[in-house]
N, C-alpha and C positions, 0 to 999 in steps of 0.2 A: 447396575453393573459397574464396576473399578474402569476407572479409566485405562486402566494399564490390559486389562481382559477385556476390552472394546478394543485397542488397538492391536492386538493379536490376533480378535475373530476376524476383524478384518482386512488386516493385512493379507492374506490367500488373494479375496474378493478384490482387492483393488489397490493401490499404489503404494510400497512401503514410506510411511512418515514416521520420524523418532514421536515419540509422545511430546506432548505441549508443556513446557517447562518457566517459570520466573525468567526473565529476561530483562536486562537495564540496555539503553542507548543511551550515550551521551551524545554531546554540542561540540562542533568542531573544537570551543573556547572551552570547553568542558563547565561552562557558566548553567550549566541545566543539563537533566539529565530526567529519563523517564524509563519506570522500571513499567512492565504490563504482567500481571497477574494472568493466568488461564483462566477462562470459563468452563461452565460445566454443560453448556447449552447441546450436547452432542447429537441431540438429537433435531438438529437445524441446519446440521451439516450433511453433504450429498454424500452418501454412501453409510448413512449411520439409522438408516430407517426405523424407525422403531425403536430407537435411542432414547433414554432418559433428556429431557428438556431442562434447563434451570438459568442460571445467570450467565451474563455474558462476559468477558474478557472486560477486565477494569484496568484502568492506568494511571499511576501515581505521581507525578509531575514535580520535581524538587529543584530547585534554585539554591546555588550558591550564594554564601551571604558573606559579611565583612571579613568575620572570623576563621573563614576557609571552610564554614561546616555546610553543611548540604540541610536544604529547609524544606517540609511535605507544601506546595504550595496549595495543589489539587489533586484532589482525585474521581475520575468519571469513567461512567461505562464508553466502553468503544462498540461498534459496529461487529465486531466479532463476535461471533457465536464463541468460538474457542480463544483463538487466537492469531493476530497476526504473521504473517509468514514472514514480512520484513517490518523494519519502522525506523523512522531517521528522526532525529530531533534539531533544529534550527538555535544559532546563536542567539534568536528574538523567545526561546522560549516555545514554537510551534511544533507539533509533533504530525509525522505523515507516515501513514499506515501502506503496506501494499497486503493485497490478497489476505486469502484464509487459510488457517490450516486445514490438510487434507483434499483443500479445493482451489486447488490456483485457479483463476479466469471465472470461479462462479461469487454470488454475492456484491457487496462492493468491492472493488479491487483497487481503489484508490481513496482514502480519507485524509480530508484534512480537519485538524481542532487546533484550537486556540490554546495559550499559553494556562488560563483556565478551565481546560478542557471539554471548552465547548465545542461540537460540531461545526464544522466550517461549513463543510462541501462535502460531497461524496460519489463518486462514479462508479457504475456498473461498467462491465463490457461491452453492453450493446449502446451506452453513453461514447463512447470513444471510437470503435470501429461499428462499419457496417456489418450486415449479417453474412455477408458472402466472405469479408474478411474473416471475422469471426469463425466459419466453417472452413477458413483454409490453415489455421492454427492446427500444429501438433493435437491432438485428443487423447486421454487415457479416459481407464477406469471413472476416476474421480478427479480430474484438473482438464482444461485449456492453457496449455503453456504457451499463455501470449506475449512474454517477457524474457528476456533474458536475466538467469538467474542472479548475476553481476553486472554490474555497470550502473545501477541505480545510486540518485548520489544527491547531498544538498551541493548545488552549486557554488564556485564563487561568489559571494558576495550574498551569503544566504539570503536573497530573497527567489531563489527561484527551485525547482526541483526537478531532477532530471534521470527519467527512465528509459534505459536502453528495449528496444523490441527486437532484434536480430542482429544479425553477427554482418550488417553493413553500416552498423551504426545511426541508424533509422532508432527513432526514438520522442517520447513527448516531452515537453519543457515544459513543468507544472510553475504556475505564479500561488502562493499561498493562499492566494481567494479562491482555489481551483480550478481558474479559467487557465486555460490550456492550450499548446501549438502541438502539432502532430507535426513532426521535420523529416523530412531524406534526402541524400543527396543523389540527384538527378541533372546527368551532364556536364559535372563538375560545380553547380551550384546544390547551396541549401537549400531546400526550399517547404516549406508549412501550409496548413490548413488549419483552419481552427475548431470546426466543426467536423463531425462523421458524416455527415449526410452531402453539404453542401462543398464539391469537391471544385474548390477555388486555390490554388495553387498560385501561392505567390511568394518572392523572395522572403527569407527570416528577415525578423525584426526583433530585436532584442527586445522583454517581454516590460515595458510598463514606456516605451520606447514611439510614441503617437499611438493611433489607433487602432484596435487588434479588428 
């Protein structure tokens, strides 16, 4: 079935999403830039049961060279059945994925690859928050809106990565090896955790800054 007659049948059934399209990010330095291909995997995504299964969402990784021209550096599959919903790319070259089409909060909802487009790292939902968090998220049809759809961003000084979760400014500080601080402000201080589970709360520490 047409991808474009998959996203009409179920549009009724569950969230409207425009169809999955070619998409470029560039580098803050516009020094790289990465375009992501669709996949055709539909059938590995939540709401598409009985969907055609196939390849997954690929990404083309291109570096600026001497002569101002743009160069294929790599290309590798992503973690996307279809395709990412957001994706940043770093002045180093590093490209970081959020969520799925169709399925915010299901799948991996955070990747990190290499300038080669290798796998870095990769978190689920239930990686980051607990499950009781997790059930106290917005729910539709087909997402967990555990993010705010704005405010995700490479940080100053691209070595870090930064996603907003609600509208207090509560949010994770991703470091590109995808080790991670969970921050909010509580009392007029910052303050993080670095795990979901182990709820140890203690002032921010800017992220490569002594020991997490």
């Amino acid at each position: 079935m047409p991808a474009l007659a998959l996203t009409t049948l179920f549009v009724a059934q569950a969230d409207e999403w425009p169809a999955p399209v070619i998409r470029e990010a560039f580098s803050h330095s516009r020094a790289y830039f990465v375009r992501v291909v669709p996949g055709k995997s539909f059938g590995d995504t939540v709401g598409f049961s009985g969907a055609a299964k196939g390849p997954f969402a690929t990404a083309e990784f291109y570096r600026l060279e001497k002569d101002r021209s743009y160069r294929l550096a790599a290309t590798a599959p992503l973690l996307n059945p279809v395709a990412p919903i957001d994706f940043f790319v770093t002045d180093g070259g590093f490209l970081i994925t959020l969520d799925n089409w169709h399925n915010m909060g299901y799948g991996k909802v955070v990747a990190f690859y290499s300038p080669e487009g290798k796998p870095i790292r990769a978190h689920a939902l239930s990686d980051l928050f607990t499950q009781n968090e997790i059930e106290g998220f917005q729910h539709s049809v087909s997402s967990i809106w555990w993010r705010k759809s704005a405010g995700s961003y490479v940080r100053q000084g691209e070595g870090t990565f930064y996603a907003t979760v609600n509208d207090t400014g509560a949010g994770f500080v991703f470091e590109l090896s995808g080790a991670y601080q969970y921050c909010e402000t509580r009392e007029g201080r910052s303050l993080c955790r670095s795990t979901n589970q182990a709820r140890k709360w203690r002032a921010y520490r800017e992220p490569g800054v002594g020991a997490h």
